[in-house]
C-alpha positions as CSV (number, residue, x, y, z in Angstrom):
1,X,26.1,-39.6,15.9
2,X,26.6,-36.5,13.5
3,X,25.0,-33.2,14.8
4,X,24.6,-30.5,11.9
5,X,26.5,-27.4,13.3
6,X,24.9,-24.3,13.6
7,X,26.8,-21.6,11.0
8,X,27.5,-18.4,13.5
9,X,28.9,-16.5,10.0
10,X,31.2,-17.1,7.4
11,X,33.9,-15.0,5.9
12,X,34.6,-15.3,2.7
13,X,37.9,-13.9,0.5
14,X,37.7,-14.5,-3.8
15,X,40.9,-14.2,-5.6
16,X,39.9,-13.9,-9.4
17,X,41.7,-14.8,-12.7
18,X,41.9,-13.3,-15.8
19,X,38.0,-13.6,-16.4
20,X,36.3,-11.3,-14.0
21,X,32.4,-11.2,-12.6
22,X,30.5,-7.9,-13.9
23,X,27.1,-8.4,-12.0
24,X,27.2,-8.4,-7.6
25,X,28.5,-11.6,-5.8
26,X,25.5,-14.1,-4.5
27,X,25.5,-17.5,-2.6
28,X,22.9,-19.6,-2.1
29,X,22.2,-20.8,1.8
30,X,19.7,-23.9,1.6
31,X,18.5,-23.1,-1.9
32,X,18.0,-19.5,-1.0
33,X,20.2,-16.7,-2.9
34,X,21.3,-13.9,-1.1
35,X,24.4,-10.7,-2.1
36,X,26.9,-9.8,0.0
37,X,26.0,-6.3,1.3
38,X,28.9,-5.3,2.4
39,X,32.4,-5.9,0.9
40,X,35.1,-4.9,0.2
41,X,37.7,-5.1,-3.2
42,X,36.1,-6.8,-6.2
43,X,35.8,-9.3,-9.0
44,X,37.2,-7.8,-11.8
45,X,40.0,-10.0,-13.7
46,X,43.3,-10.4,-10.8
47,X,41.0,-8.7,-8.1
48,X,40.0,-9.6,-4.5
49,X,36.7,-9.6,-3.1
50,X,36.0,-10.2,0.6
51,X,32.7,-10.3,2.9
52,X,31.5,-11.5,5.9
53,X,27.9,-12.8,6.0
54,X,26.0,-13.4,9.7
55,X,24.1,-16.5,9.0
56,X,23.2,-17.7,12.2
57,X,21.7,-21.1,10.8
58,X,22.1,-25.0,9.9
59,X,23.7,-24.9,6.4
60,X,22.5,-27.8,4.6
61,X,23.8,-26.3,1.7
62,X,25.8,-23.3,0.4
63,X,27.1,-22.5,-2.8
64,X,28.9,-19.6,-4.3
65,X,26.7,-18.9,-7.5
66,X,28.4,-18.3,-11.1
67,X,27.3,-15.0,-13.2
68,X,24.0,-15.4,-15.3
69,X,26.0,-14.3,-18.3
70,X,29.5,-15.3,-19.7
71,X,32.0,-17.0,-16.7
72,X,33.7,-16.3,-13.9
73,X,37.6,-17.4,-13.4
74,X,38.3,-18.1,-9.8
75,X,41.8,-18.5,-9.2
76,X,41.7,-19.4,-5.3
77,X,39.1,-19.3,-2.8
78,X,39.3,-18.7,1.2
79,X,36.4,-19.3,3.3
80,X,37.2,-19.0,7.4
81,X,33.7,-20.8,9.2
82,X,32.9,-19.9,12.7
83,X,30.1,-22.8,14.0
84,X,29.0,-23.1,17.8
85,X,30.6,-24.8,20.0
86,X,33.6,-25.4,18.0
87,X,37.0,-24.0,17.1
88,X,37.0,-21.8,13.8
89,X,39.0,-23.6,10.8
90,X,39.4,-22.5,7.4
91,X,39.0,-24.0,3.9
92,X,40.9,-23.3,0.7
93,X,39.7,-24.0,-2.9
94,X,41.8,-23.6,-5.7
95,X,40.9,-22.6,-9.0
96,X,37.4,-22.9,-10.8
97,X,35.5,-21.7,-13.4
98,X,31.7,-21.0,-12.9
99,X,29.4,-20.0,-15.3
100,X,25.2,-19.5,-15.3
101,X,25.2,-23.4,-15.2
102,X,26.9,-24.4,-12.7
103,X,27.7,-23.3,-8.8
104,X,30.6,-23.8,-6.4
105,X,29.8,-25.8,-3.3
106,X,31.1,-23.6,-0.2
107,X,30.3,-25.6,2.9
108,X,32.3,-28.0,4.8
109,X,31.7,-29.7,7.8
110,X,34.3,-29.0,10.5
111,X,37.1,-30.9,11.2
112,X,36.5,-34.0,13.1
113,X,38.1,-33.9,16.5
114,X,41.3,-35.5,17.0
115,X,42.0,-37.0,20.7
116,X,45.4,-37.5,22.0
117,X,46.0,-40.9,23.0
């Protein structure tokens, strides 16, 4: 049976295109939006952004939220997850383009387990 694993933090690294984001970084955990205090780089056009956010929680959701004005080009997206009880693993998302209407989903289960036979 499927257990929803408990999010210890995320880290999270933005690579953007040639349209940048002029307003803070926010994700939304279980419908709630939250910024990323602390980071470092940015989001303006061929920039890097990267943060770390504790979570400490069951993510039913999480989304990476677009700008509430104009878009935002994402050319690639890393997120590294660290969840209890289970090795860390990594996700990449390749490009995108968000924009006040729409949002980029972020979560991902982790990797089923494989068993040598």
């Amino acid at each position: 049976e499927y257990c929803m694993p408990r999010l210890n933090y995320f880290r999270i690294k933005i690579e953007t295109g040639d349209t940048g984001l002029n307003e803070p970084v926010h994700f939304a955990i279980n419908g709630f939006k939250l910024p990323f205090d602390d980071f470092k780089g940015g989001t303006g056009p061929g920039e890097t952004f990267e943060s770390r956010y504790e979570v400490n929680s069951f993510p039913h959701s999480m989304t990476l939220l677009g700008p509430e004005n104009g878009s935002w080009n994402i050319k690639k997206m890393l997120l590294d997850f660290d969840v209890d009880g289970l090795e860390p693993y990594s996700v990449t998302f390749g490009e995108m383009v968000l924009t006040e209407f729409n949002e980029a989903n972020i979560w991902q289960d982790p990797p089923l387990p494989t068993f040598d036979v």
